[in-house]
Structures are given as structure tokens and as C-alpha cells.
mmCIF file as gemmi writes it, N, C-alpha and C atoms, coordinates in Angstrom:
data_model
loop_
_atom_site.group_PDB
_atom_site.id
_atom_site.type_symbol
_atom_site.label_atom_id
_atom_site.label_alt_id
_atom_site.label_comp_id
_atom_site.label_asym_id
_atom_site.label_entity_id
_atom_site.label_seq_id
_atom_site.pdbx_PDB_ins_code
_atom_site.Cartn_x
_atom_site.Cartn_y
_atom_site.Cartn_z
_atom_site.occupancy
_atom_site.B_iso_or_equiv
_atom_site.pdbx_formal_charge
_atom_site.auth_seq_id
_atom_site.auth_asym_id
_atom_site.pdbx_PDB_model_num
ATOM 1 N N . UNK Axp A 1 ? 6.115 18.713 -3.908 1 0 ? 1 A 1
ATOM 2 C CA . UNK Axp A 1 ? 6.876 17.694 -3.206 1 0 ? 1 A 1
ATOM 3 C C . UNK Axp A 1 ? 5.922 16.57 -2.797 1 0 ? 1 A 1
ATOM 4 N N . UNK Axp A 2 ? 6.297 15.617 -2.932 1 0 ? 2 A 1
ATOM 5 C CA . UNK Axp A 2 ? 5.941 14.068 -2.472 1 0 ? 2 A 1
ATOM 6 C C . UNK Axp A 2 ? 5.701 14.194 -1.654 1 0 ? 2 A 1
ATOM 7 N N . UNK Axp A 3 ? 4.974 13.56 -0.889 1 0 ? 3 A 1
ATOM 8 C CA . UNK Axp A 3 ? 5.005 13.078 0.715 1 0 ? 3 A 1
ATOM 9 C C . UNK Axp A 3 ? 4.51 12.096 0.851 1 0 ? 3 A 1
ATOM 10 N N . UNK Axp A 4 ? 5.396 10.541 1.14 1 0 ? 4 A 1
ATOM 11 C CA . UNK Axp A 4 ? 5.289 9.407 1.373 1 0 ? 4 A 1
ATOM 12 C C . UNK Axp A 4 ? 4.753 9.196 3.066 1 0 ? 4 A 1
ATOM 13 N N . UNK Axp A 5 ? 3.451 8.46 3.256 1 0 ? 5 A 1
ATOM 14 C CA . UNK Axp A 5 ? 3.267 8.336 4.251 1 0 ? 5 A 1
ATOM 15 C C . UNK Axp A 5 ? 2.518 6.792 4.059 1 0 ? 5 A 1
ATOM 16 N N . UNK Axp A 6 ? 2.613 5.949 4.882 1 0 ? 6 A 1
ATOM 17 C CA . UNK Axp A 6 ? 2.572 4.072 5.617 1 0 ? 6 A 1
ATOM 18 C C . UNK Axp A 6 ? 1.437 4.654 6.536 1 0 ? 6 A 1
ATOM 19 N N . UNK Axp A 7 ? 0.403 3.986 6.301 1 0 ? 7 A 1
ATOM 20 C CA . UNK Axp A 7 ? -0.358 3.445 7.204 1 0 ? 7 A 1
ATOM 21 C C . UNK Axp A 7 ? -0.921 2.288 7.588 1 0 ? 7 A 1
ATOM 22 N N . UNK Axp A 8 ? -0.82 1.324 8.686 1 0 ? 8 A 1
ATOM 23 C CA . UNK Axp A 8 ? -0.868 -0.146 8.959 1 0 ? 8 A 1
ATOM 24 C C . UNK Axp A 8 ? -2.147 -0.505 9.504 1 0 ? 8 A 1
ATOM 25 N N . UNK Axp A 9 ? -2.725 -1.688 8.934 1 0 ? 9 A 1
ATOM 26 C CA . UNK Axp A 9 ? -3.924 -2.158 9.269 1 0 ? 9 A 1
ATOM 27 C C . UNK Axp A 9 ? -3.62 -3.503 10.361 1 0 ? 9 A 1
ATOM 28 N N . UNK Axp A 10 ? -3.337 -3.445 11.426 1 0 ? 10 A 1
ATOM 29 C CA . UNK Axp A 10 ? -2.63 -4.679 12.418 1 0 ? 10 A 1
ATOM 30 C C . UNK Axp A 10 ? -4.302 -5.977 12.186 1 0 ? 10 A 1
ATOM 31 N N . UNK Axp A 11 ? -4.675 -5.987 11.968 1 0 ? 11 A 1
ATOM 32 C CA . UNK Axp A 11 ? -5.862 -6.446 12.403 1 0 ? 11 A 1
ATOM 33 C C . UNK Axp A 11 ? -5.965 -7.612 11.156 1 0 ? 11 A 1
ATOM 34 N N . UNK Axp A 12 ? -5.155 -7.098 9.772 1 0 ? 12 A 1
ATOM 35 C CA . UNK Axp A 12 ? -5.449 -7.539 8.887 1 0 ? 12 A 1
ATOM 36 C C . UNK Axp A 12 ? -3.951 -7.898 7.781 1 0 ? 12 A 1
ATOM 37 N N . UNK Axp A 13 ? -2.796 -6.979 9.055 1 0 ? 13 A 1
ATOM 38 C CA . UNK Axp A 13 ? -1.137 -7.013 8.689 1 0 ? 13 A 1
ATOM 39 C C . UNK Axp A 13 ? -1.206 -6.691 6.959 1 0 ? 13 A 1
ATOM 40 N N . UNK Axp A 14 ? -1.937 -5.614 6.944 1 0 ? 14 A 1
ATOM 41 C CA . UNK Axp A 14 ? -1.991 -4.679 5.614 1 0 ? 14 A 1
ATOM 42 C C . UNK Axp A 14 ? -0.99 -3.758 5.232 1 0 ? 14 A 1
ATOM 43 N N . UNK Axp A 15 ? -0.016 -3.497 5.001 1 0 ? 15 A 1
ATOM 44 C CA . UNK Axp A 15 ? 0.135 -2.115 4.566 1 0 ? 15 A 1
ATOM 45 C C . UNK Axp A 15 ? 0.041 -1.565 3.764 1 0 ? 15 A 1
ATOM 46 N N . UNK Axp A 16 ? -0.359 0.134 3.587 1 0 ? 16 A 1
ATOM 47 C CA . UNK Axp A 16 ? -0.559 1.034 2.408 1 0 ? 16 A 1
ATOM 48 C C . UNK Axp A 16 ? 0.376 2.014 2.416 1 0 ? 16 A 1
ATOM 49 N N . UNK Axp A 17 ? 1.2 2.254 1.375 1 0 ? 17 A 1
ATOM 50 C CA . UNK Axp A 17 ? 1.946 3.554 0.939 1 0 ? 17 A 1
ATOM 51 C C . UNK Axp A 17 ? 1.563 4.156 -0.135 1 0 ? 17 A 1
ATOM 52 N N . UNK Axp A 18 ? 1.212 5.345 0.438 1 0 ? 18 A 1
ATOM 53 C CA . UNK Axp A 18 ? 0.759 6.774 -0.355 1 0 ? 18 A 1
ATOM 54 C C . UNK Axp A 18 ? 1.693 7.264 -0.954 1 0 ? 18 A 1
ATOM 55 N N . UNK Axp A 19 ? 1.622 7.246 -1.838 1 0 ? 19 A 1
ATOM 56 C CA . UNK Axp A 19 ? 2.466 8.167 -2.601 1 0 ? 19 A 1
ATOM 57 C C . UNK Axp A 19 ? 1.915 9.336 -3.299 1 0 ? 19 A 1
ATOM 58 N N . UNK Axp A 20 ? 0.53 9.953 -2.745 1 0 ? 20 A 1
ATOM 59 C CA . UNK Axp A 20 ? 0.106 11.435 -3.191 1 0 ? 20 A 1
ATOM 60 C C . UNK Axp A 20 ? -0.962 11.157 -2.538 1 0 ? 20 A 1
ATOM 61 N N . UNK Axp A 21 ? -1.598 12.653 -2.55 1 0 ? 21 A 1
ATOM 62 C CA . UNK Axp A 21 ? -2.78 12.22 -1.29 1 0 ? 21 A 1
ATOM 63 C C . UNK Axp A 21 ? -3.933 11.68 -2.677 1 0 ? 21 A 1
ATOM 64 N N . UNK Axp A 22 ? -5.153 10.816 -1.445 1 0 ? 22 A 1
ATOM 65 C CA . UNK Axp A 22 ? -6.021 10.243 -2.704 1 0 ? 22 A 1
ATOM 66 C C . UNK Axp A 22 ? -7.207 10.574 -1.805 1 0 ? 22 A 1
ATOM 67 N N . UNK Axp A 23 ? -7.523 11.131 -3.353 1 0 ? 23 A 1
ATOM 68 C CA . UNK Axp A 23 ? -9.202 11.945 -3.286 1 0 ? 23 A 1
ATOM 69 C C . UNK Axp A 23 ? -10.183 10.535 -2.794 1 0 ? 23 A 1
ATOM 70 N N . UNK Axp A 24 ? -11.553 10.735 -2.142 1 0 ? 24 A 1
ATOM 71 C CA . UNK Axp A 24 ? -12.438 10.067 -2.208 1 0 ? 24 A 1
ATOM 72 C C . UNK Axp A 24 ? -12.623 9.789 -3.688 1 0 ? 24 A 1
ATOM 73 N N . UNK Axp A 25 ? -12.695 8.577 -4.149 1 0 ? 25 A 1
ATOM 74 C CA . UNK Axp A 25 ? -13.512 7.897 -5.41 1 0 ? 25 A 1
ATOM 75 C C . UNK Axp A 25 ? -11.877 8.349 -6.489 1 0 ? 25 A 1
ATOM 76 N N . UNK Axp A 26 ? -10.732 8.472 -6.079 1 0 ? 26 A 1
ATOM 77 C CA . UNK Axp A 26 ? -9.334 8.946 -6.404 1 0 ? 26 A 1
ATOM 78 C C . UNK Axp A 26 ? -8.791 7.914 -7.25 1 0 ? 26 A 1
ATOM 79 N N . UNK Axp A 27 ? -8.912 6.37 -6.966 1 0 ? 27 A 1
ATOM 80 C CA . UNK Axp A 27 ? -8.557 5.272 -7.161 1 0 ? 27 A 1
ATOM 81 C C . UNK Axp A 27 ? -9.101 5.043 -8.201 1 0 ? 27 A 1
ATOM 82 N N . UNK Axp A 28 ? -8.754 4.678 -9.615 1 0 ? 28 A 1
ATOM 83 C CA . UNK Axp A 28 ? -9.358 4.176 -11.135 1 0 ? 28 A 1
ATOM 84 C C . UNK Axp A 28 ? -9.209 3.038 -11.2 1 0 ? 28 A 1
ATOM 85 N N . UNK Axp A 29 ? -8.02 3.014 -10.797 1 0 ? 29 A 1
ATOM 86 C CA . UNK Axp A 29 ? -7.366 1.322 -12.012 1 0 ? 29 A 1
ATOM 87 C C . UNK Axp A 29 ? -6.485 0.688 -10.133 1 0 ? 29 A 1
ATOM 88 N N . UNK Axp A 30 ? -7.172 -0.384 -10.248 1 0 ? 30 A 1
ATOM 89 C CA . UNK Axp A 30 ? -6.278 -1.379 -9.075 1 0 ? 30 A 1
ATOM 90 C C . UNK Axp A 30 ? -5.851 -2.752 -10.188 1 0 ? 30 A 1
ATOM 91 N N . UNK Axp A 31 ? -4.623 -2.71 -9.415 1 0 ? 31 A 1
ATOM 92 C CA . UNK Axp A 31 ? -4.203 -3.919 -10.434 1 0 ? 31 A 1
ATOM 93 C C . UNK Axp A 31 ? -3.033 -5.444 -9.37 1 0 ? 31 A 1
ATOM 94 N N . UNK Axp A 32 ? -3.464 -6.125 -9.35 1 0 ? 32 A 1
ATOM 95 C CA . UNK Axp A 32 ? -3.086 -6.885 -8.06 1 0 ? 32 A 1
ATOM 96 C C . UNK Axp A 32 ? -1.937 -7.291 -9.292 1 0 ? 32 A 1
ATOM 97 N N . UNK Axp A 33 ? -1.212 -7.776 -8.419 1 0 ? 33 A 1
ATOM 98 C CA . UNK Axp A 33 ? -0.055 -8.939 -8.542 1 0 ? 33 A 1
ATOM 99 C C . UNK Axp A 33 ? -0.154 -10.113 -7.859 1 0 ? 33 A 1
ATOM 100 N N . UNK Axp A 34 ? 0.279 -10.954 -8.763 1 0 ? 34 A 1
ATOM 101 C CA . UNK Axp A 34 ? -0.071 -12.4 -8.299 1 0 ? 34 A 1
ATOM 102 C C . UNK Axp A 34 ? 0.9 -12.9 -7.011 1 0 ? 34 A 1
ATOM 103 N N . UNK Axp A 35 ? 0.367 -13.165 -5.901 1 0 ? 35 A 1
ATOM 104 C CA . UNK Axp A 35 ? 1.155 -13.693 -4.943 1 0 ? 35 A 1
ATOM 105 C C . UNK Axp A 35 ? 2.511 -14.554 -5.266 1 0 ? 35 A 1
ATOM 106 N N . UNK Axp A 36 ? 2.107 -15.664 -6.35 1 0 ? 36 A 1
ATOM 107 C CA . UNK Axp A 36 ? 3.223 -16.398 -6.705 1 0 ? 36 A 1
ATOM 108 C C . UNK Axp A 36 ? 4.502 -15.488 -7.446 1 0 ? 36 A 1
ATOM 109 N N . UNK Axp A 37 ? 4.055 -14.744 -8.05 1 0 ? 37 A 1
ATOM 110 C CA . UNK Axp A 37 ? 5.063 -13.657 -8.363 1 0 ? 37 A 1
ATOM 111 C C . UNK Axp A 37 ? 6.435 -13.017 -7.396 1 0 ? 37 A 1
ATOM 112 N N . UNK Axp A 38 ? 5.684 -13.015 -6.538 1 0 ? 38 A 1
ATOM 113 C CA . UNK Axp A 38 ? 6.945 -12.084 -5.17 1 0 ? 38 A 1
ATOM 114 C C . UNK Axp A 38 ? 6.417 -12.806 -3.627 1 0 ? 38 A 1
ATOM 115 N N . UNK Axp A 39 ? 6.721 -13.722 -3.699 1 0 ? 39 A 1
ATOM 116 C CA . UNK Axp A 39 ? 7.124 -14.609 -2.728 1 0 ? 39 A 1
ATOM 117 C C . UNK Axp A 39 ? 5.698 -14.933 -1.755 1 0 ? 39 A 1
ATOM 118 N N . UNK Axp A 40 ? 5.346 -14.421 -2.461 1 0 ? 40 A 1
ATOM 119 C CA . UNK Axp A 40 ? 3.568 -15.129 -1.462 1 0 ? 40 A 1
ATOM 120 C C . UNK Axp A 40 ? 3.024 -14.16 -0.817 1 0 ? 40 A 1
ATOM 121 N N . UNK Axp A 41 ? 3.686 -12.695 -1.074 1 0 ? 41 A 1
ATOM 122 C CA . UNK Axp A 41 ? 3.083 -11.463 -0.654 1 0 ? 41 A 1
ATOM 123 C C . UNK Axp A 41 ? 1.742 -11.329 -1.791 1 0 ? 41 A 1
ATOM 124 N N . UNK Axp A 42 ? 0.843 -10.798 -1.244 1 0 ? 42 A 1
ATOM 125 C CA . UNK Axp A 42 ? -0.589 -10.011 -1.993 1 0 ? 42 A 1
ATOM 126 C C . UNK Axp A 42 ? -0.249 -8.383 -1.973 1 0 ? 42 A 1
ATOM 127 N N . UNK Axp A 43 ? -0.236 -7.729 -3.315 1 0 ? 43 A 1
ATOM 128 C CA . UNK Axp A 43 ? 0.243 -6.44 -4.258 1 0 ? 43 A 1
ATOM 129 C C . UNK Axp A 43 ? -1.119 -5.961 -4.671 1 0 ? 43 A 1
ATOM 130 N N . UNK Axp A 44 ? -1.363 -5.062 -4.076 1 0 ? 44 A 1
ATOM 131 C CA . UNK Axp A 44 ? -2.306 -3.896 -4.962 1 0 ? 44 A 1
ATOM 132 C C . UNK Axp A 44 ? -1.718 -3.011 -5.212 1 0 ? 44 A 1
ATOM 133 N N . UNK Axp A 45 ? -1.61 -2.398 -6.315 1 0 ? 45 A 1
ATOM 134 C CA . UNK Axp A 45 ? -1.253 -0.94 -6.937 1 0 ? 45 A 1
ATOM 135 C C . UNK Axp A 45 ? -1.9 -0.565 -7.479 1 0 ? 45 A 1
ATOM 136 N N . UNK Axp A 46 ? -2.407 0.736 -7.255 1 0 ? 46 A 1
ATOM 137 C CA . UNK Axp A 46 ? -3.66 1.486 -7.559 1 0 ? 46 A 1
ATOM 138 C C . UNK Axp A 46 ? -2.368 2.742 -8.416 1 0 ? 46 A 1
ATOM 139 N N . UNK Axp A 47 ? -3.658 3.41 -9.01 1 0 ? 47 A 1
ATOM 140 C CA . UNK Axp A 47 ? -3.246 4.327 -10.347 1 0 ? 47 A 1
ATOM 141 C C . UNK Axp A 47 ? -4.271 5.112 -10.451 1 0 ? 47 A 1
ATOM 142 N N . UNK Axp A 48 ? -4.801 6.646 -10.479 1 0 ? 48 A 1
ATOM 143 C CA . UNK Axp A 48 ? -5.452 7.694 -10.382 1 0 ? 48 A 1
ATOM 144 C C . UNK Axp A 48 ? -6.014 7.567 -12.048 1 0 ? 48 A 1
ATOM 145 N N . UNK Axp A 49 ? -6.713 8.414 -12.236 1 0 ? 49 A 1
ATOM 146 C CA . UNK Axp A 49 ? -7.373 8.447 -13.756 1 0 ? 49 A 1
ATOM 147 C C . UNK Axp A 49 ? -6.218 8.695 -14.368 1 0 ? 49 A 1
ATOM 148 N N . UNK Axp A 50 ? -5.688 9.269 -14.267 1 0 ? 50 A 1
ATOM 149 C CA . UNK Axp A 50 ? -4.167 9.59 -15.708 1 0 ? 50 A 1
ATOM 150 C C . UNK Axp A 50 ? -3.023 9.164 -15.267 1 0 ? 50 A 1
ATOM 151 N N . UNK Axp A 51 ? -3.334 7.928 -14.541 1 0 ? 51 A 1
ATOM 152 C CA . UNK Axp A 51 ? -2.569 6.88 -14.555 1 0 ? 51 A 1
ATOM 153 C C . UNK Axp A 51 ? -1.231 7.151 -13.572 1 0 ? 51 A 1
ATOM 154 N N . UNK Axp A 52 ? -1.39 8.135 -13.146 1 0 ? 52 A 1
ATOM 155 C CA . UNK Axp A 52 ? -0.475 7.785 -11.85 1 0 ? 52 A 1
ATOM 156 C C . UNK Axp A 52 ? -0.245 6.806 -10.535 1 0 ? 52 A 1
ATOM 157 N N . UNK Axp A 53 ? 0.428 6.738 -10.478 1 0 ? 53 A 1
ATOM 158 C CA . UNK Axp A 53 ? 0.91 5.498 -9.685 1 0 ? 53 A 1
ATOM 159 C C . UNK Axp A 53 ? 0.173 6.469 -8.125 1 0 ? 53 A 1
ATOM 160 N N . UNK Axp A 54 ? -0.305 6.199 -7.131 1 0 ? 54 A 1
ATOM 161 C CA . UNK Axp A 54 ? -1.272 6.57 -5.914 1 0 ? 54 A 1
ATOM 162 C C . UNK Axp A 54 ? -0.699 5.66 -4.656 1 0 ? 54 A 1
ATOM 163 N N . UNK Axp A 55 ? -0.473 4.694 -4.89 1 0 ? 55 A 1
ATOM 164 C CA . UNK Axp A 55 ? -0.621 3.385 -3.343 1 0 ? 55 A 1
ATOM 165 C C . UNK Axp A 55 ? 0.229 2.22 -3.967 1 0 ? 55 A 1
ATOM 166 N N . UNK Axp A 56 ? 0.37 1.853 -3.042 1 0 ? 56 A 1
ATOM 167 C CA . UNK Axp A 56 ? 0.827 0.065 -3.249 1 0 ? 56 A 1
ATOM 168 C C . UNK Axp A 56 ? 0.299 -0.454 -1.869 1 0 ? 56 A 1
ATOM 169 N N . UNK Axp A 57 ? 0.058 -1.258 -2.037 1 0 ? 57 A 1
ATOM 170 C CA . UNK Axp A 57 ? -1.118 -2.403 -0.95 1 0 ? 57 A 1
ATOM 171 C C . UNK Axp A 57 ? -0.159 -3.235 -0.533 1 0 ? 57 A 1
ATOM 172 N N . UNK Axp A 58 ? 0.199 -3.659 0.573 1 0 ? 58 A 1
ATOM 173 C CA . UNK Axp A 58 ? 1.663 -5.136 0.831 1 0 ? 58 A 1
ATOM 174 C C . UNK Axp A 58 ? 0.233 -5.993 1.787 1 0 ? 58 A 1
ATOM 175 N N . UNK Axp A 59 ? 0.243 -7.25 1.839 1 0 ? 59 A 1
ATOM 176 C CA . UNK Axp A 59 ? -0.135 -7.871 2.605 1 0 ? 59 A 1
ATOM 177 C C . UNK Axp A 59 ? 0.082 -9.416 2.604 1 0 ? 59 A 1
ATOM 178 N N . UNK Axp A 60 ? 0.596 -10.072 3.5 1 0 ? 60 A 1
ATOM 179 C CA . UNK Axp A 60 ? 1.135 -9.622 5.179 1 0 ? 60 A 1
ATOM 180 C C . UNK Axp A 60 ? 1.937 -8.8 5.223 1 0 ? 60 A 1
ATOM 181 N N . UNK Axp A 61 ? 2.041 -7.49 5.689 1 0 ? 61 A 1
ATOM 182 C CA . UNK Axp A 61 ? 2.877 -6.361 5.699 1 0 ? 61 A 1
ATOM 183 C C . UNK Axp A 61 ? 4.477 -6.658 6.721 1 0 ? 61 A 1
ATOM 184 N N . UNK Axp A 62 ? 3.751 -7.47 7.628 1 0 ? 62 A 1
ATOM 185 C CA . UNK Axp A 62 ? 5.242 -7.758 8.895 1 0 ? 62 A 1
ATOM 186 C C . UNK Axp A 62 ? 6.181 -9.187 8.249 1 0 ? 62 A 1
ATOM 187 N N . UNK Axp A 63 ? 5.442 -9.476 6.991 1 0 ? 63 A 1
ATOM 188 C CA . UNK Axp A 63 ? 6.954 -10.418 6.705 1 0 ? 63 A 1
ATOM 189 C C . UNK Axp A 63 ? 7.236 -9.483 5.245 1 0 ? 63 A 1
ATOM 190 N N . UNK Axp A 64 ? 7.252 -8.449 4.612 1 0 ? 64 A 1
ATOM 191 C CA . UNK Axp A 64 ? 7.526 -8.201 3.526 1 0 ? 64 A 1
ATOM 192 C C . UNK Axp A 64 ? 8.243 -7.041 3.328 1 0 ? 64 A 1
ATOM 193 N N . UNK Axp A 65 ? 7.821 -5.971 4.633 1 0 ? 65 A 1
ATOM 194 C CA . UNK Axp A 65 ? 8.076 -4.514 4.673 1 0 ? 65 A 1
ATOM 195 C C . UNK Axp A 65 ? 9.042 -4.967 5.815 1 0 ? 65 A 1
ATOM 196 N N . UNK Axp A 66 ? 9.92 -3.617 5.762 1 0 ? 66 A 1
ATOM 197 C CA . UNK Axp A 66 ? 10.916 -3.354 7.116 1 0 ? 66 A 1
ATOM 198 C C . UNK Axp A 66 ? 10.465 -3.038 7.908 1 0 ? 66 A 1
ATOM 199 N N . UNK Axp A 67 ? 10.971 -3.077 9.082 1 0 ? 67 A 1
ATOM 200 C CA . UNK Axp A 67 ? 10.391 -3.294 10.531 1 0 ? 67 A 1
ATOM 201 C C . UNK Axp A 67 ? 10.15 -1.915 10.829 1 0 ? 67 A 1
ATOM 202 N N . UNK Axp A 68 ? 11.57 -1.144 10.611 1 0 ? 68 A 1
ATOM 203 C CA . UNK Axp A 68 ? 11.172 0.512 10.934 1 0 ? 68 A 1
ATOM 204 C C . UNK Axp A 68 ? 10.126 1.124 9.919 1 0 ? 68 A 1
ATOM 205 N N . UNK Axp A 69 ? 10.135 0.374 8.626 1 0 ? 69 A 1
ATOM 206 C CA . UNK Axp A 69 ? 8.836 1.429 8.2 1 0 ? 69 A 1
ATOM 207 C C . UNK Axp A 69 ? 6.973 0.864 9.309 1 0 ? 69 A 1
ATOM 208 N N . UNK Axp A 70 ? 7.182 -0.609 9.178 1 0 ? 70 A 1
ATOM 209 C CA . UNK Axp A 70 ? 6.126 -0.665 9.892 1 0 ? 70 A 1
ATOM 210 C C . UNK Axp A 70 ? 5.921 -0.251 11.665 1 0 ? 70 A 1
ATOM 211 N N . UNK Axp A 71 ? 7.047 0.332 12.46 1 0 ? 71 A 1
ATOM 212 C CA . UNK Axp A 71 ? 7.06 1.047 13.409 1 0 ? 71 A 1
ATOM 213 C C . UNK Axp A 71 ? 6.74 2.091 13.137 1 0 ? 71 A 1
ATOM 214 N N . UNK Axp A 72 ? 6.835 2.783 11.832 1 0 ? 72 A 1
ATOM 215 C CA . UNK Axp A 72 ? 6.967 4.264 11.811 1 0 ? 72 A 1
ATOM 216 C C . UNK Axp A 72 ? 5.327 4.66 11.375 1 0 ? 72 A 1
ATOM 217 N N . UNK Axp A 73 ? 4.535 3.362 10.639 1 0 ? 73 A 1
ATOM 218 C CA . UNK Axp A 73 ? 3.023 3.641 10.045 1 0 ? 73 A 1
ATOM 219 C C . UNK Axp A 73 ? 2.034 4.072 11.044 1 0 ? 73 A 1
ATOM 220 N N . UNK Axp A 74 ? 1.446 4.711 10.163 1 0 ? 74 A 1
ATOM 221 C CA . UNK Axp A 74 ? 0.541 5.255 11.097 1 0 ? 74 A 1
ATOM 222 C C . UNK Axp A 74 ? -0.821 4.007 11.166 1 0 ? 74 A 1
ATOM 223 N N . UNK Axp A 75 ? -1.207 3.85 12.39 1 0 ? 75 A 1
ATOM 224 C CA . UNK Axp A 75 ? -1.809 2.8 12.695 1 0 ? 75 A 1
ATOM 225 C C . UNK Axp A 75 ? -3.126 2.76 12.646 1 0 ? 75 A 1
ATOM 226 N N . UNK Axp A 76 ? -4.529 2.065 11.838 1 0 ? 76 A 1
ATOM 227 C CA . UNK Axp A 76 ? -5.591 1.825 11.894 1 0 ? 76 A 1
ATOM 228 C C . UNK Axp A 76 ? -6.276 1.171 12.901 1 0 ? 76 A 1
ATOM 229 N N . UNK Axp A 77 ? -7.585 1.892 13.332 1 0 ? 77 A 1
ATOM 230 C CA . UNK Axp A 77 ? -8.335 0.568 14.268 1 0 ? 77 A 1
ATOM 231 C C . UNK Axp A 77 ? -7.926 1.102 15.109 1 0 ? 77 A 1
């Protein structure tokens, strides 16, 4: 089973969703999306060696994500 868990960087209005836990040095392939693409948000999506999908990166997280997921993240810093 999955276990989706948000954790928020306030300092830097980051957010990260896990979508499997990630090993130290876990992360292979990061692949940004272009801001102009989806409305002026900054996209990292990271992908494990065999190419599983791991994270997605949102930043500014408080204009892009819902309010209850960013109430519900677990908070950095």
C-alpha cells in the first residue's frame, strides 16, 4: 500500500508529495517543468532508478495546492 504523505517547506512555500518512501541517494532522474507550462508554478518530479514516479516538488505551494492539503503537511524548519 501507498502512503501519500505532504511535507511543507514555509520558509521557501515548497511543497513535496511522496508517493513511496525515498531512500538516501533514492532520487535518479529529476525532471522540472517549465513554469510557463502550468501557470507560473515551478514542478519537480523525481523518478527512482526504474523509473518510478517518487515526489512531485510544487513551488509556491500556497497558490497551487489546496489549503487542507497544505494544513495537513507536515512542516519543515
Amino acid at each position: 500500500m501507498t502512503m501519500i504523505k505532504v511535507t511543507l517547506d514555509p520558509s521557501v512555500d515548497a511543497a513535496t508529495i511522496r508517493l513511496r518512501p525515498i531512500e538516501p541517494g533514492g532520487v535518479k532522474h529529476t525532471y522540472p517543468i517549465p513554469p510557463n507550462d502550468i501557470g507560473g508554478a515551478m514542478v519537480n518530479v523525481k523518478f527512482d532508478k526504474e523509473w518510478r514516479l517518487i515526489s512531485i516538488e510544487v513551488i509556491p505551494a500556497s497558490l497551487h495546492l489546496p489549503q487542507a492539503i497544505l494544513d495537513s503537511a507536515d512542516r519543515l524548519g
